[in-house]
VEXBA-344865 format. One record per residue: residue in one letter; x, y, z of N, C-alpha, C in turn; residue number from 1. Coordinates in Angstrom, 2 decimals. Example, Ala and Ser with C-alpha at 12.3 -4.5 7.8 and 13.67 -1.06 7.14 Angstrom:
['A',[13.19,-5.69,7.80],[12.30,-4.50,7.80],[13.20,-3.30,7.80],1] ['S',[12.85,-2.25,7.08],[13.67,-1.06,7.14],[12.90,0.03,7.87],2] 
***
This chain:
['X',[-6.10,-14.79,-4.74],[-5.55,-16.12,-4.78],[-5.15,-16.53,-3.37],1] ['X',[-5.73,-17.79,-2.91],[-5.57,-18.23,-1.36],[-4.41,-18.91,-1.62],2] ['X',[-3.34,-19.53,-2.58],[-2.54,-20.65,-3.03],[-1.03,-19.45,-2.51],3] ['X',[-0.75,-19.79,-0.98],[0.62,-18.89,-1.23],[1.67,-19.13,-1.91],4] ['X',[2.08,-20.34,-2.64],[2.51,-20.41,-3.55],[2.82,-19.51,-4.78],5] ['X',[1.30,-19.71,-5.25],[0.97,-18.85,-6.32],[0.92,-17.43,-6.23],6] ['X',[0.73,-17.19,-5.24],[0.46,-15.74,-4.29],[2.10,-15.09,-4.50],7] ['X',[2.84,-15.82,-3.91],[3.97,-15.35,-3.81],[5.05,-15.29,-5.15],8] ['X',[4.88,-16.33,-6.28],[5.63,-15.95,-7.63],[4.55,-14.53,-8.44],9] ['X',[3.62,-15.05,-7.95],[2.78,-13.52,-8.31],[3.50,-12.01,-8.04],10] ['X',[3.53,-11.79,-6.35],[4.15,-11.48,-6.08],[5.62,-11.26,-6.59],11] ['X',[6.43,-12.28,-6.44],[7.77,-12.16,-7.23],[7.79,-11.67,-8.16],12] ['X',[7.04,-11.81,-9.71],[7.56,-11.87,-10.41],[7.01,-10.22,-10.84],13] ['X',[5.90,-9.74,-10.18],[5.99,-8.38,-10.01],[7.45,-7.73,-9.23],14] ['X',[7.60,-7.59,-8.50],[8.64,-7.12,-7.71],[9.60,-6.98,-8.70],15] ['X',[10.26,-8.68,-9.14],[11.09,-8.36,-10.40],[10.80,-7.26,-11.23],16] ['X',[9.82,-7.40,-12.46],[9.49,-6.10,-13.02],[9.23,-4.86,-12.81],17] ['X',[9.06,-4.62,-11.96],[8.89,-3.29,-11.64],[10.24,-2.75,-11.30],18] ['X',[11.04,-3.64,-10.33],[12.52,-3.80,-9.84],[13.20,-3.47,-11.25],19] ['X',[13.07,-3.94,-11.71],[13.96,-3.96,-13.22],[13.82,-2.80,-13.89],20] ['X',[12.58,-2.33,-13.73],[12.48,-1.15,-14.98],[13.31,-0.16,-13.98],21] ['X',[12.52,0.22,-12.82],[13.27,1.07,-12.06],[14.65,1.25,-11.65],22] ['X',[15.56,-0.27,-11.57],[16.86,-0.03,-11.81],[17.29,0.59,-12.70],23] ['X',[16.69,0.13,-14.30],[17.63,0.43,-15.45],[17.20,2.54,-16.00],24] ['X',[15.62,2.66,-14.77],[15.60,4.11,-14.97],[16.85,4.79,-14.10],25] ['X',[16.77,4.42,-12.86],[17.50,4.86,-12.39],[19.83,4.57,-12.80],26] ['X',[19.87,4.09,-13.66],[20.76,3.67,-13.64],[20.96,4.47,-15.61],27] ['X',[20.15,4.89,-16.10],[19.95,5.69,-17.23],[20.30,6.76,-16.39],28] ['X',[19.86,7.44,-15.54],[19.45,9.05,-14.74],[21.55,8.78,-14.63],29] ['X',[22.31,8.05,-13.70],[23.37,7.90,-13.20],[24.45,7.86,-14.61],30] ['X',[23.99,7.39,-15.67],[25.03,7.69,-16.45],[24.78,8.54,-17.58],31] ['X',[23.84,9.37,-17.34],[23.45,10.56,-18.60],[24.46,11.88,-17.67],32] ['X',[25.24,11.95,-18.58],[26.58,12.84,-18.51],[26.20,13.37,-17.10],33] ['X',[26.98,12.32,-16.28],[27.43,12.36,-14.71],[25.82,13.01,-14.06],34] ['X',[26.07,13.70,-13.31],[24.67,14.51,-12.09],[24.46,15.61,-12.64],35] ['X',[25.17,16.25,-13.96],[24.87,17.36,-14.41],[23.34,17.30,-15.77],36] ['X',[23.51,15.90,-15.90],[22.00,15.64,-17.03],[20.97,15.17,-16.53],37] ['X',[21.06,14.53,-15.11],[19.46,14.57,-14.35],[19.29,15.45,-14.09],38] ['X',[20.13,16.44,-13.24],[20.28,18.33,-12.66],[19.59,18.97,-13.25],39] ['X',[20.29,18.87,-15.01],[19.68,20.02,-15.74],[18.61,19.56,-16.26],40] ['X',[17.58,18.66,-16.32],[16.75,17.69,-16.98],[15.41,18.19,-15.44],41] ['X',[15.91,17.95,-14.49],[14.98,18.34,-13.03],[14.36,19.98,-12.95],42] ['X',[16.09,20.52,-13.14],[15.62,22.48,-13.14],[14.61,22.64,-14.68],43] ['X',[15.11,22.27,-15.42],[13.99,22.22,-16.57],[12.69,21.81,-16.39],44] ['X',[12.57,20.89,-15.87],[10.94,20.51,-15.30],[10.50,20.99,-13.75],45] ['X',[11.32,21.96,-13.44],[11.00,23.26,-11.66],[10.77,22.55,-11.38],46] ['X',[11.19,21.03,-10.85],[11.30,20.51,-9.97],[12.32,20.98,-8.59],47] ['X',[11.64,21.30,-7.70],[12.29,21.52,-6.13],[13.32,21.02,-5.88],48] ['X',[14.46,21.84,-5.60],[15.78,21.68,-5.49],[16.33,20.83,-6.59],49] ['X',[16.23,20.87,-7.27],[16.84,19.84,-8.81],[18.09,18.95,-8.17],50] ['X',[19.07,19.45,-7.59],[20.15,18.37,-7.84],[19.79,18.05,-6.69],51] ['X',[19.31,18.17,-5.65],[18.97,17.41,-4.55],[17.71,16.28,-4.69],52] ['X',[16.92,16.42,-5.45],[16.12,15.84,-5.60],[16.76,15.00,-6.71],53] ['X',[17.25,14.93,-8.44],[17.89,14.82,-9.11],[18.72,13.11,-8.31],54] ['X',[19.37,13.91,-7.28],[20.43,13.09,-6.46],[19.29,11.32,-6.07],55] ['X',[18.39,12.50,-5.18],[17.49,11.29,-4.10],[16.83,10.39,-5.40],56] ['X',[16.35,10.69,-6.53],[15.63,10.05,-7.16],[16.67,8.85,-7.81],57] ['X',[17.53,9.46,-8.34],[18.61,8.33,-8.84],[19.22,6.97,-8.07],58] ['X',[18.99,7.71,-6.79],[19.93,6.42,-6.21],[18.88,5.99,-5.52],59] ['X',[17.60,6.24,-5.10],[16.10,5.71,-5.15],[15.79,4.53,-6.17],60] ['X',[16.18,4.47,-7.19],[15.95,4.25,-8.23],[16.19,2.82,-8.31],61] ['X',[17.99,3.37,-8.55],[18.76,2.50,-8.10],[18.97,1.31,-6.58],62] ['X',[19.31,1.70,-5.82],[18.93,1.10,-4.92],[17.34,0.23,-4.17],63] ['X',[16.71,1.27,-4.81],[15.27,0.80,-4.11],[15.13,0.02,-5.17],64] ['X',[15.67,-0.19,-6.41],[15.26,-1.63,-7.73],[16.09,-2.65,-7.62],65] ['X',[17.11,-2.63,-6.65],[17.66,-3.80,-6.22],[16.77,-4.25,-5.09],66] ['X',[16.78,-3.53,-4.20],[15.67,-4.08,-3.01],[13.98,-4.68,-3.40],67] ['X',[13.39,-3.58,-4.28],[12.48,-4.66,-5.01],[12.82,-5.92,-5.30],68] ['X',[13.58,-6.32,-6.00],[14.28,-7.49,-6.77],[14.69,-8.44,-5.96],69] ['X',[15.17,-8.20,-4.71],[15.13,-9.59,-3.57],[14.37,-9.29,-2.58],70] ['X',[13.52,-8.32,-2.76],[11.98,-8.66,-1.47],[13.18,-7.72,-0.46],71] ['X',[13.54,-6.77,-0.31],[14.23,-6.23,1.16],[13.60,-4.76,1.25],72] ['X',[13.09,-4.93,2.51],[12.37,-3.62,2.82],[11.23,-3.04,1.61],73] ['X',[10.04,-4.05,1.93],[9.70,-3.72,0.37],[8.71,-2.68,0.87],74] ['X',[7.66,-2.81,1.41],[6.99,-1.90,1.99],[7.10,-0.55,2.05],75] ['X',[8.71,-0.43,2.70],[9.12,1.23,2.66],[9.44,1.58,1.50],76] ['X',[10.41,0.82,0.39],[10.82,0.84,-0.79],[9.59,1.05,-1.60],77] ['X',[8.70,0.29,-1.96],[7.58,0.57,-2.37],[6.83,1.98,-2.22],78] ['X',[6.67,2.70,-1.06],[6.24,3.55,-0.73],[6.90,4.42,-1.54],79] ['X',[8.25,4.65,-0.91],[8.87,5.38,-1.36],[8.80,6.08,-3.42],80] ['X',[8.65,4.98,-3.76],[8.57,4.48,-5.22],[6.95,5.41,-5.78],81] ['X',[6.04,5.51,-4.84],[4.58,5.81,-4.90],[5.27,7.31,-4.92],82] ['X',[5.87,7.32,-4.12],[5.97,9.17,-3.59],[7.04,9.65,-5.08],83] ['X',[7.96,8.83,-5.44],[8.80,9.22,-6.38],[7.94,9.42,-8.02],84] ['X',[7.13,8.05,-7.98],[6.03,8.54,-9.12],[4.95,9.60,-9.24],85] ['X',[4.58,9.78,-8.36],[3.87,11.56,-8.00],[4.66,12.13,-8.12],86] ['X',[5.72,12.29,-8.22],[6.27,13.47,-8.31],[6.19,13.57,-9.76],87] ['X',[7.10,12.48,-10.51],[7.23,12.27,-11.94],[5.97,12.98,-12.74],88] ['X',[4.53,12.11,-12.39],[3.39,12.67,-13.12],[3.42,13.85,-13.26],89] ['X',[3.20,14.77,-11.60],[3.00,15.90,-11.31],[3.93,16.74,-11.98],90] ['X',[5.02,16.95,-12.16],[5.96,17.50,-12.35],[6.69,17.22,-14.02],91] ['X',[6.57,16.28,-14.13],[6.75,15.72,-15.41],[5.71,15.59,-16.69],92] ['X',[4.70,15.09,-16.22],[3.70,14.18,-17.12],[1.90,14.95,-17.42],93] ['X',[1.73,15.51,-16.13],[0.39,15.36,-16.11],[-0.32,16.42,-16.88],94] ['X',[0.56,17.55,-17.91],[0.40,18.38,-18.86],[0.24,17.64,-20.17],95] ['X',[0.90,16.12,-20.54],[0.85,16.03,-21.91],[-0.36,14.94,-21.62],96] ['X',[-1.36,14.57,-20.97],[-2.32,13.84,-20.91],[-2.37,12.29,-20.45],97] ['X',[-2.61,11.25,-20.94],[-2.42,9.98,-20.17],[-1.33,9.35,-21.36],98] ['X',[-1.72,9.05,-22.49],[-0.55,8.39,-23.56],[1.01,9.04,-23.10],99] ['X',[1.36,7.56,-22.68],[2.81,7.64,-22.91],[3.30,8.14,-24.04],100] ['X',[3.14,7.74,-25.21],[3.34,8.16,-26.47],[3.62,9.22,-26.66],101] ['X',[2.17,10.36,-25.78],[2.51,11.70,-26.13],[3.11,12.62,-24.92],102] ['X',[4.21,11.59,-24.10],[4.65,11.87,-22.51],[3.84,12.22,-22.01],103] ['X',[2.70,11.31,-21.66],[1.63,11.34,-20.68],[2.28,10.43,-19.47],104] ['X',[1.25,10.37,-18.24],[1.86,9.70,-17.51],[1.08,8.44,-16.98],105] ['X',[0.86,7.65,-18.38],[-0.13,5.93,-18.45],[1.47,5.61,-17.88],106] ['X',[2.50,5.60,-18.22],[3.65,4.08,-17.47],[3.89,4.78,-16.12],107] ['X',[4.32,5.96,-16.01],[4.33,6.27,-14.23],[3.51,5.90,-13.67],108] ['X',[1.97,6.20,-13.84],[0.97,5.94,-13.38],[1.36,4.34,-12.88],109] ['X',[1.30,3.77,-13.87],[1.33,2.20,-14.04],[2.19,1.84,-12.74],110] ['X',[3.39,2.02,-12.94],[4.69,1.97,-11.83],[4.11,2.73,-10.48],111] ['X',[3.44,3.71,-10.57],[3.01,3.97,-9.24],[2.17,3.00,-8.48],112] ['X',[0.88,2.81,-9.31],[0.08,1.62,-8.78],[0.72,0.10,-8.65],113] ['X',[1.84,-0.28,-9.47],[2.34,-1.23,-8.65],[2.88,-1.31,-7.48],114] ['X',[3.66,-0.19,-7.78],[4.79,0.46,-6.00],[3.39,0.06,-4.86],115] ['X',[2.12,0.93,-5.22],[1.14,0.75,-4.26],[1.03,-0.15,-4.03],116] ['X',[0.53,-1.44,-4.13],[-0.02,-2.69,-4.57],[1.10,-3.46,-3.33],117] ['X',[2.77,-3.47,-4.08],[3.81,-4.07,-2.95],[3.92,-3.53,-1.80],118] ['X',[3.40,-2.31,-1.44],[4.10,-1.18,-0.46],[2.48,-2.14,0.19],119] ['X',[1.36,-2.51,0.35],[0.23,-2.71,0.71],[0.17,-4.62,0.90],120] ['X',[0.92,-5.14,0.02],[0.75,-6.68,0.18],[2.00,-7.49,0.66],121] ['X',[3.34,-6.73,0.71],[4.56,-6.99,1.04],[5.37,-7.66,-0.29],122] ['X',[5.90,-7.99,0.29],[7.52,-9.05,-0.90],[6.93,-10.30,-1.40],123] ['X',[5.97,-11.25,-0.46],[5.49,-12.31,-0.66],[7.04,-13.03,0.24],124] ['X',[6.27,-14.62,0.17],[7.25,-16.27,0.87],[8.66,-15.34,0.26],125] ['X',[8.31,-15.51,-1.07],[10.17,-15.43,-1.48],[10.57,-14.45,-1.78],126] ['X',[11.20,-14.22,-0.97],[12.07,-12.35,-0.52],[12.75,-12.71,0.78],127] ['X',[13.66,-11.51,0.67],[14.58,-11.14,1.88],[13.63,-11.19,2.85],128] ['X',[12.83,-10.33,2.90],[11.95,-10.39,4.01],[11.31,-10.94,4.65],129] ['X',[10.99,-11.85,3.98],[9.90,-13.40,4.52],[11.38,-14.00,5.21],130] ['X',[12.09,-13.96,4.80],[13.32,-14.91,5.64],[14.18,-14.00,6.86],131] ['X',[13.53,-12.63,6.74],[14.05,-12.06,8.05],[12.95,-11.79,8.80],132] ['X',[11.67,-12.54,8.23],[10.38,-12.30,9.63],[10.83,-13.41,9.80],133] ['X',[10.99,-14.44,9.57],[11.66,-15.78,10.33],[12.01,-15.77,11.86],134] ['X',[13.28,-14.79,12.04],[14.18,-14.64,12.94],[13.58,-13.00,13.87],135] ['X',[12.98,-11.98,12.97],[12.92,-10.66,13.66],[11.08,-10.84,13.22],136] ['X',[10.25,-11.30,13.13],[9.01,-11.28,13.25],[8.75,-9.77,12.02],137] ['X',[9.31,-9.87,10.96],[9.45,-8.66,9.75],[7.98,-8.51,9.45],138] ['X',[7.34,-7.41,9.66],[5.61,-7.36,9.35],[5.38,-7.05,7.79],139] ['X',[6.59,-7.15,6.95],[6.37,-6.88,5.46],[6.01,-8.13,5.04],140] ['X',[6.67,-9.37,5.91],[6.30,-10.66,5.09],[5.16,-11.09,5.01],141] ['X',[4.76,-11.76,3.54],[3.67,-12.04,3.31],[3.44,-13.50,3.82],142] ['X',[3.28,-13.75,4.84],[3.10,-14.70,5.37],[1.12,-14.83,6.48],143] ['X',[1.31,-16.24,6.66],[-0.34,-16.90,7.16],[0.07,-15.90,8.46],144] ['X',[0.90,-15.66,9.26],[0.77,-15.29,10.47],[0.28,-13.91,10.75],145] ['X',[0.84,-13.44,9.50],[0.67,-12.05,8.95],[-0.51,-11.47,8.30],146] ['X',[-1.56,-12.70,8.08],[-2.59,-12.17,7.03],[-4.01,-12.72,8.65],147] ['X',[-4.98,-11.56,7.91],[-5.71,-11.74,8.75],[-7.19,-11.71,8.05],148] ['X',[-8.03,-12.59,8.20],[-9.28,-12.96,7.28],[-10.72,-11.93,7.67],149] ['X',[-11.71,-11.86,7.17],[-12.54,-11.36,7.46],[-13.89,-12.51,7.00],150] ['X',[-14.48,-12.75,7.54],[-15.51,-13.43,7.92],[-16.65,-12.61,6.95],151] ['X',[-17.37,-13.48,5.98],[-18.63,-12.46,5.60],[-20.03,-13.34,6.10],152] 
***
């Protein structure tokens, strides 16, 4: 879609969703009986260092689904989000097959390839970020200055 307009609630309204689910995962992980039920939920799935990781993923979660949600630092946030869903599959998912249903990992997956998608196209016009390339020239914003065409 050439319409940045359209480009950018596109944009948005991904960010939102993805933002959203990932807050309310991460914000499930923060109140399942304190750091001791992601902890023991992580060492159960030999995940590497459990409460350290346990820790980073939660407030990843958390934090990086607010920053989705107003376009801030989406790129790194995004990334970050790619690296947090590999882990999930790998570690979590990729034994019970692709159905969610049967804790496969079709919705991580899903959430990973979006993370990809923002971490690769930015926040879009409406985000934090488009309004701090304004002033600091921000290379996440999805902006004309920022996009560069290819000729066929």
């Amino acid at each position: 879609m050439t319409n940045p307009i359209v480009r950018s609630v596109g944009i948005l309204l991904a960010r939102i969703a993805i933002g959203v689910v990932l807050l309310a995962h991460g914000l499930q992980k923060f109140q399942q009986n304190g750091w001791a039920g992601p902890k023991a939920g992580f060492e159960y799935m030999d995940v590497p260092l459990p409460a350290v990781s346990a820790f980073l993923v939660t407030w990843l979660e958390i934090l990086g689904g607010i920053a989705l949600i107003v376009g801030l630092l989406t790129p790194i946030v995004a990334a970050l989000f790619v690296i947090d869903m590999l882990g999930a599959i790998f570690f979590t998912h990729i034994d019970n097959g692709l159905w969610a249903s049967d804790g496969g990992y079709e919705f991580v997956l899903t959430l990973g390839a979006g993370s990809l998608l923002l971490a690769v196209v930015g926040a879009g016009l409406i985000s934090v970020d488009a309004v701090l390339g304004r002033t600091i020239g921000w290379p996440a914003a999805d902006t004309a200055a920022n996009r560069t065409t290819v000729d066929a």
